[in-house]
N, C-alpha and C positions, 0 to 999 in steps of 0.2 A: 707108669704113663697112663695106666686106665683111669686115674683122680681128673689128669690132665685132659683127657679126651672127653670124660662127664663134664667138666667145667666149660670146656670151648664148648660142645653142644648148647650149655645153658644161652651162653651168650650170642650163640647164633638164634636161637631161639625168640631170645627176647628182641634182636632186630627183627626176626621176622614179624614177631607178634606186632611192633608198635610200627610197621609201615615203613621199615628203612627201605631205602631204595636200593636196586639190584648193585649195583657198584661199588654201595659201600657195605652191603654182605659179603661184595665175589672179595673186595681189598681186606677182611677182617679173615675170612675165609684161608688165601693166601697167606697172611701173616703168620695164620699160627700152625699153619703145614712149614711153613719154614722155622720156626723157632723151635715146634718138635722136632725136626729134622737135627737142629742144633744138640738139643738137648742131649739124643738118642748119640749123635757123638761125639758126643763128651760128657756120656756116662754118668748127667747129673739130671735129679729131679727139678721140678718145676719151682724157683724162687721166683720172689721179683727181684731181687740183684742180682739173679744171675741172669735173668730177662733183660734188665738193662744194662749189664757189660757188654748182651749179647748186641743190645744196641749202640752201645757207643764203637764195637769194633767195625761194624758195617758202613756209619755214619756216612764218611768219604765218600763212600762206593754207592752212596741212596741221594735222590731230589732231595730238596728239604722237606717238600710235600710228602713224602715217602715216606721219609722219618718220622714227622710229627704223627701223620697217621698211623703209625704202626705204633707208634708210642702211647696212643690215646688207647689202641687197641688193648697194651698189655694192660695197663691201667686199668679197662671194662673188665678184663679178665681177672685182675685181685681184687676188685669190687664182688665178685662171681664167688671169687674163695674163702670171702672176707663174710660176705653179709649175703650170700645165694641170689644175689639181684645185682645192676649195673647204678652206681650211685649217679643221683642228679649232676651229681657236680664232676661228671665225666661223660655226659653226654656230648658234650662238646660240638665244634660248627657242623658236623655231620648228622645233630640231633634232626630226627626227624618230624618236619612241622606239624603233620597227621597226629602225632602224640601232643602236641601243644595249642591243638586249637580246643576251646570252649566245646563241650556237646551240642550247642545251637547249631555250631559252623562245623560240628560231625558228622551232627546228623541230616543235614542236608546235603554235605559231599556225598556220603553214605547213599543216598537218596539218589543221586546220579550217577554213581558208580556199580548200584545193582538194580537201577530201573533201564537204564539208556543200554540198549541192544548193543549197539555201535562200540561202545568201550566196556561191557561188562566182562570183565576180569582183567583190564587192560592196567598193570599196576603202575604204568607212564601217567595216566590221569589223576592218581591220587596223588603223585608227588608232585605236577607240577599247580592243581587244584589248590591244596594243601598248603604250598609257599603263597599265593594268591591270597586264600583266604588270613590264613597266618598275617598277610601285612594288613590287611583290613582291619582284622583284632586289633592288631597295634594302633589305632588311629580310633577303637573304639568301637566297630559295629561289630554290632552279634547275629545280624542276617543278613543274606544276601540283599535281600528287597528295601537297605539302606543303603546300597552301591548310589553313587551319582558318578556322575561325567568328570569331575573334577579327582575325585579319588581314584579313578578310572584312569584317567590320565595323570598321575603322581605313579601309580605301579610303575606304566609303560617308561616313565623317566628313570623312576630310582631302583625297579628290579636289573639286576647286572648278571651278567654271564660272560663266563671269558670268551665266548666267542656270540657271534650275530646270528648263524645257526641254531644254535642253541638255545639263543633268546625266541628266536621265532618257531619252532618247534612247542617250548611250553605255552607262550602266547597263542598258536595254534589251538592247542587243549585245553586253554582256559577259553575258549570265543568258543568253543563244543558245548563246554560247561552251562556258560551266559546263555548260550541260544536254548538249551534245556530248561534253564531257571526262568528264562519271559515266556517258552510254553507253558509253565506251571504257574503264570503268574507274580513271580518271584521281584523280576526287573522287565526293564521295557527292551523292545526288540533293538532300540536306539543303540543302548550298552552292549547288545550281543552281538553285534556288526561293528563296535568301535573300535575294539582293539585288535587293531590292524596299522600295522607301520608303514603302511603307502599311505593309509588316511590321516594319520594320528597329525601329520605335519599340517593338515589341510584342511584340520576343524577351525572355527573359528566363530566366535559368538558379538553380538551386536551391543553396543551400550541399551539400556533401559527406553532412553527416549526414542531411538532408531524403531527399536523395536513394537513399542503402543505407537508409535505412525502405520497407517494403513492398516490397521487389525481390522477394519468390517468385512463382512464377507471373506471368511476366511473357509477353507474348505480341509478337513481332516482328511489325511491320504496313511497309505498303508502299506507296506511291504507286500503285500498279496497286488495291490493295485501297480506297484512297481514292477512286479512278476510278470502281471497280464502287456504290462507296457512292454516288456525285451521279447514275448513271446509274440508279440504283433511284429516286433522290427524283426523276428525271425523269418514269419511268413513272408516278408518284404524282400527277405536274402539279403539282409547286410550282412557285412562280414563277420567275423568274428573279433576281430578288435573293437569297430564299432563295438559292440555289443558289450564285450567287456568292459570298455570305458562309459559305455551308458551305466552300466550299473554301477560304477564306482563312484560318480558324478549325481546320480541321486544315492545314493546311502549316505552323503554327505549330507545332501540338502534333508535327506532323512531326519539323520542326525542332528543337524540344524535344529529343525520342527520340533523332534521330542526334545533337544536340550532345554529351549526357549517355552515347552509347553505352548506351542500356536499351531494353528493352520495352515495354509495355504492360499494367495491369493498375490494377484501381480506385484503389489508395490513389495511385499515381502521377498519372493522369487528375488525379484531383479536387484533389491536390496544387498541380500544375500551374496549374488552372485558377483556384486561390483567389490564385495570384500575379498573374495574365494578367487575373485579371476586373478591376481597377482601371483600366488600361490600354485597356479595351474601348468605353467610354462609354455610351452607351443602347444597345448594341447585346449586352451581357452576356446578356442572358436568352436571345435564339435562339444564341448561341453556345452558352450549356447546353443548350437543348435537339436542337442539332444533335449536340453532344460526346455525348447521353444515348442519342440514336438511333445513333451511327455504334459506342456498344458496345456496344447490342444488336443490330446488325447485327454485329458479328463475332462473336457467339457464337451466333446463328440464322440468319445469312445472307440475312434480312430487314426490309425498314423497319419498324419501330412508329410507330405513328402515334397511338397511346394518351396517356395520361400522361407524360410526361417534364419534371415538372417538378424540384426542387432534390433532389438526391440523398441530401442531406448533413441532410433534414429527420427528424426523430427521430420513429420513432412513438411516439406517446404514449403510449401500453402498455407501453413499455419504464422508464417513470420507477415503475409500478405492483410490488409484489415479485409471485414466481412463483404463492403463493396464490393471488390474485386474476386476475391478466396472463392466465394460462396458459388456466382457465377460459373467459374475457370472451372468448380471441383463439378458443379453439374454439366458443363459443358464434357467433362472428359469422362463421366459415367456414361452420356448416350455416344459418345463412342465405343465405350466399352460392349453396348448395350447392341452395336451394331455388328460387333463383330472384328471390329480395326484389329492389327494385332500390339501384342503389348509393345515391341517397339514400336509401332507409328505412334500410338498414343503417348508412351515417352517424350517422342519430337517434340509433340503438341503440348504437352506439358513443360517441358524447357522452354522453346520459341516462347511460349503464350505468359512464362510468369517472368520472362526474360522483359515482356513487356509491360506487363503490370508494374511491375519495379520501379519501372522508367516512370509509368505516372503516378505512383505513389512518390516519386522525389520528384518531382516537379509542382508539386504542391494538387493534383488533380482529384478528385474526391467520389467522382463520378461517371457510368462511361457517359451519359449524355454531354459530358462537356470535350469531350475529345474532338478536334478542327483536325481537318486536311494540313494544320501549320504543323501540329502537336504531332502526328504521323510523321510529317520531314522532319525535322527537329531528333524526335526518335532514330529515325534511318541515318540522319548525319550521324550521331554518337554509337551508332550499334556495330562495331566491329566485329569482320569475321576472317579466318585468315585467306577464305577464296569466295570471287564474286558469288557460287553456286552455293556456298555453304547461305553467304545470308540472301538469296534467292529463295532459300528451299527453309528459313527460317519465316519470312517476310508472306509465303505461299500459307505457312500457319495460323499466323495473325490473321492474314485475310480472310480465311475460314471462321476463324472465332468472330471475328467482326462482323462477318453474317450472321454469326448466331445472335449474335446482340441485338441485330434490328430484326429478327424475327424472334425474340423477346421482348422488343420491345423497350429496350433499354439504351439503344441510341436511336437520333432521330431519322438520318438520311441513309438510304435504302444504297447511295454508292458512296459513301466514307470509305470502304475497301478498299477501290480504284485509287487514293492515293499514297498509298505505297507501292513503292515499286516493284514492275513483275520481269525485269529485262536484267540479264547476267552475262556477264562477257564472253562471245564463243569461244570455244576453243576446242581445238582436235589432237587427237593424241592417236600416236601411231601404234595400230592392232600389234600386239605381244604375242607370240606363242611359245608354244615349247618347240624346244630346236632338236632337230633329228636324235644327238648325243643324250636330249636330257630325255626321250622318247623311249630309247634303246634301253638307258639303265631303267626307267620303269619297267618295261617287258623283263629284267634279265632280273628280277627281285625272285628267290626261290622263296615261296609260300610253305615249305616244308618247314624251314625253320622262322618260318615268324610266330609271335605271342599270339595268344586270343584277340588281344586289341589292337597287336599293328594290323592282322588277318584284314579286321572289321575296317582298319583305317584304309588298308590298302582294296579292298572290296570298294570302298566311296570314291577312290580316285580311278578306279578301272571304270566305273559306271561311267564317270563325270568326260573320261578321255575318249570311249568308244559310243556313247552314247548320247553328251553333248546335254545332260539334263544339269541346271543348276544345284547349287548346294543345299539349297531351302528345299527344295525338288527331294533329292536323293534321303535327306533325313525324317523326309516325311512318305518314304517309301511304305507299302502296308505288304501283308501276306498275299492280303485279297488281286495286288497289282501286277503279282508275275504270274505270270501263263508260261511253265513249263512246255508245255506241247508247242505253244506256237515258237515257242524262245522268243519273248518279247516282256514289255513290262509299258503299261499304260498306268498314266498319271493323271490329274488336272493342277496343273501347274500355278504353285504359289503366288506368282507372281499378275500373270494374268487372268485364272480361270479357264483357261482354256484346257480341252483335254485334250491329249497327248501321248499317245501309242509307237512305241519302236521297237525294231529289234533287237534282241541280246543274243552279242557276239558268243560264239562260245568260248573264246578264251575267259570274256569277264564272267559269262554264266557257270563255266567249272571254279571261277574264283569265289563266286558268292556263293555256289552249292557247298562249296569248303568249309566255308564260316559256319554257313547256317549247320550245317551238318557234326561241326569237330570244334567253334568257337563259342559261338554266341550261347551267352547264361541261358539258365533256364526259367522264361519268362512270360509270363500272359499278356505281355506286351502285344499290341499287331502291328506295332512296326519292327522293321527287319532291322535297323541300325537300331542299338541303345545302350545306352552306357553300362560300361562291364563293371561296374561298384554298386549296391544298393543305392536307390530304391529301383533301378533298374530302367528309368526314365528316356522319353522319346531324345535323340541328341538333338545340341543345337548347330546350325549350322557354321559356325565359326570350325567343328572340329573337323570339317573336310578342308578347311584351309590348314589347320596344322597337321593334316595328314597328307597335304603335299609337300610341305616342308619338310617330315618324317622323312620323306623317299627321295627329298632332291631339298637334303641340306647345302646343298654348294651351288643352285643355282645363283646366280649372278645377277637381280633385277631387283630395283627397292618397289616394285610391284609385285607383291606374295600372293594376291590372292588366289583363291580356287577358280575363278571365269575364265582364267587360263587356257583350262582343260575345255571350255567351251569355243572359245576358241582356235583352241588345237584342232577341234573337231570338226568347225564347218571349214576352217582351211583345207583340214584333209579331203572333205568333200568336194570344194573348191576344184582342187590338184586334181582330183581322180574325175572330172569332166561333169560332175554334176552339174543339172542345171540348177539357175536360182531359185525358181521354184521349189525346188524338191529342196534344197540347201535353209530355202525360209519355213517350211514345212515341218521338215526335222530342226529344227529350232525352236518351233512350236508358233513362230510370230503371226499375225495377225494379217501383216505386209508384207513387201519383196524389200520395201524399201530400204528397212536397215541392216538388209544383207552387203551391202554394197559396200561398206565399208572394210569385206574381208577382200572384194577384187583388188585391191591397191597390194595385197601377199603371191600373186600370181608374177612373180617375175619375169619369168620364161614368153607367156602370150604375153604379156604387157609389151616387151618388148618388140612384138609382132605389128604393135599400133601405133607407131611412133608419131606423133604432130610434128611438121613442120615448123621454122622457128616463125614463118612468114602467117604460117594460119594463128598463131597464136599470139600474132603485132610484138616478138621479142627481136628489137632492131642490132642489126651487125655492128653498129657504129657503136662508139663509147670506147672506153678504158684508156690504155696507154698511149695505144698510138692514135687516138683520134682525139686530142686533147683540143 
């Protein structure tokens, strides 16, 4: 048996020397610990027919894969006793690719397997490197730095593995590889981030002509520049998804770039992205708005955090000819310029191209030619669904229509005056919250709410106890609360006025909660703000749906937050305030539009009853007085 154990030596030997992989030494290794095992009982020396009786007796009892392998094994092993080497022609599917690549593609594996710290001695990288480079031979290159994107992507299809782990494990250690060989100049960094199986689906290249459209001004961008981009959205606190799918969503557009050899520049961008967007699934929109931030970051060198919604949306002004457009678009800059807020200027924006429209179809070409007739005409066809809505449309126009004759642009100084300023009264009966929906607010336990119901429920304690609006409460600052006094002064969105009250202390220990155990960590100086990056002032729609939050079941197709304002001069109302002090803490200007909460007094109302005589409502009528 010592011939025996010198020969298997040989053959371990030679796997090790030419780079066989650990599995198929440990499987060769086994083999022939069992075949001596054999031998030793049954008291016979080393043949090959007695090797293969010993295999046909086991057959049954082995995989087929078992078999074959241990068959190729004995085989290595009469090559061994035959000619002291393992013949070509049995190295079989287990040959190791490392032995059959060119010394070009050796000595550059070579190169990254005892230069790269990370993997040096790691013998997972030369096999799965090895198979890698091996299919390249086959197709004819002899260096790295002949990879393209196309070869690149035939691996990722036709390399197979019986399992998708396994596939991605060596694709793992080949993207190690790539990213070593574009440090050294080998390939470009495009190929060493490509092969990746969430991306590979999601490449996609443009025909020739797509692509020579828009090439001027193109601007070369860089992995390092895409770094400094997710390290800004860090500072910002986005999350970590975010983040992660920011960097996935440009390594594509990367990838893109270096495939096509171009730049950077909008029409390309947005080109790109109307291919890719299909491709993307639910995840399209923050892919836009990552692609809309990372190109106003290379042309400012900082995040926006503003609007970045669809690029490719048309302003509306543009469908208007220059007559009209040009006017409307200067007329809504010195709004801008004054201060208006973005929605009143919105208004002014709809109303005012709502009416341009009208004279661009009516054949009009000019404002000087617009009559007091051309105005009615307009107001007959302008539909709205309440007299107030096209009241507070018509209120728009008249405004721009000043502006016109103090440009100069139309002739008579009262053209305004003929649209109408009169809208149908009407009253509506004050709403509050009713005892039952009062109670389940108070009974909310603040212990187990989220960061953001916390936040939500803090805006509607303010709104209930303290009677300030929603625009009011979200535009809260640090600078506004006076612990010591327990109070919180404001100047109120609405009208300017400032505006100082007390804070209860039920709501003050609800908002010292937040601030103290919810709200993100933010240089924000308002005290409400949204709990997702970028960490922004809220808007005030979310104290309306943070009443809804806590009084899903009220019963009113009136949801909004003035509710709570309501609730709260009532309460003053009930608790004998006077109106004064009731308009006061309101913040109003007058007594006058307090008086619409006394008609909620049922109890004194009651106490004043009119006569039917004082008020000429006669006894006669109905049935019996026919």
């Amino acid at each position: 048996m010592d011939q025996y154990d010198i020969h298997v030596n040989l053959v371990m030997e030679f796997l090790k020397t030419n780079g066989y992989s650990a599995s198929v030494i440990s499987a060769h290794r086994i083999c022939y610990k069992e075949l001596r095992r054999y031998l030793a009982s049954t008291h016979t020396s080393y043949t090959l027919s007695e090797s293969l009786a010993w295999l046909e007796n086991n057959q049954n009892a082995w995989t087929y894969r078992m078999y074959t392998s241990r068959r190729l094994c004995i085989y290595q092993l009469e090559d061994v006793y035959i000619s002291g080497t393992v013949s070509p022609d049995h190295l079989g599917p287990h040959a190791s690719a490392y032995t059959m690549l060119i010394p070009e593609l050796q000595e550059e594996l070579d190169d990254f397997i005892n230069n790269d710290q990370h993997v040096y001695g790691d013998g997972r990288y030369r096999i799965s490197c090895s198979r890698f480079l091996y299919y390249l031979q086959k197709r004819a290159i002899t260096s790295i730095s002949q990879l393209n994107y196309e070869l690149l992507l035939d691996f990722h299809a036709d390399d197979y593995h019986r399992s998708s782990k396994s596939k991605d494990v060596y694709e793992d250690q080949i993207h190690v590889f790539l990213r070593y060989c574009s440090s050294k100049g080998l390939c470009s960094d495009g190929l060493a981030i490509a092969l990746n199986k969430l991306m590979i689906p999601q490449i996609v290249s443009l025909n020739d002509n797509s692509i020579i459209t828009g090439t001027e001004n193109q601007q070369k961008i860089t992995l390092s520049e895409i770094d400094r981009f997710l390290e800004s959205l860090s500072t910002k606190k986005y999350g970590l998804s975010v983040m992660k799918y920011s960097r996935h969503i440009l390594s594509l557009l990367y990838i893109f770039l270096d495939m096509h050899h171009l730049g950077i520049n909008e029409v390309i961008l947005w080109k790109w992205f109307e291919q890719v967007k299909p491709l993307l699934g639910t995840n399209w929109k923050q892919a836009r708005r990552t692609l809309c931030q990372f190109w106003i970051f290379l042309s400012i060198g900082e995040i926006y955090t503003g609007f970045t919604g669809d690029p490719a949306t048309a302003d509306t002004l543009e469908s208007l000819p220059d007559w009209c457009s040009v006017p409307l678009r200067q007329y809504l800059e010195l709004l801008k310029r004054e201060g208006w807020k973005k929605s009143t200027i919105a208004m002014h924006h709809s109303s005012n191209f709502r009416f341009c429209r009208f004279l661009c179809a009516i054949g009009i070409n000019r404002f000087s030619d617009i009559t007091p007739q051309v105005l009615h005409k307009f107001n007959e066809q302008d539909m709205h669904k309440t007299a107030e809505g096209k009241a507070a449309y018509n209120c728009r126009i008249r405004n721009f229509l000043l502006y016109l004759y103090d440009e100069k642009l139309v002739v008579s100084p009262f053209l305004y005056k003929a649209l109408s300023v009169q809208s149908a009264p009407r009253e509506r009966i004050v709403e509050i919250l009713t005892q039952d929906e009062i109670r389940s607010l108070w009974s909310v336990n603040i212990q187990t709410l989220s960061p953001k119901a916390l936040r939500d429920y803090a805006t509607v304690c303010i709104g209930l106890t303290m009677g300030f609006r929603a625009s009011d409460i979200v535009s809260i600052r640090f600078q506004d609360i006076n612990w010591k006094k327990r109070s919180i002064t404001i100047i109120q969105q609405k009208t300017g006025k400032l505006l100082e009250m007390p804070m209860p202390v039920r709501t003050g220990n609800v908002l010292f909660r937040y601030l103290s155990s919810a709200r993100p960590v933010s240089s924000s100086p308002y005290v409400f703000i949204l709990h997702e990056a970028p960490y922004n002032e809220l808007e005030r729609n979310v104290c309306r749906a943070a009443l809804i939050r806590f009084l899903p079941d009220r019963k009113s197709e009136n949801k909004g937050f003035y509710v709570t304002r309501r609730t709260f001069a009532t309460g003053l109302l009930m608790g004998n305030a006077k109106v004064e002090l009731i308009s006061d803490s309101l913040g109003h200007s007058t007594d006058s539009t307090v008086h619409k909460y006394l008609s909620l007094d049922d109890e004194r109302m009651r106490l004043c009853p009119l006569s039917l005589e004082e008020t000429g409502i006669s006894w006669k009528g109905g049935a019996f007085h026919a």
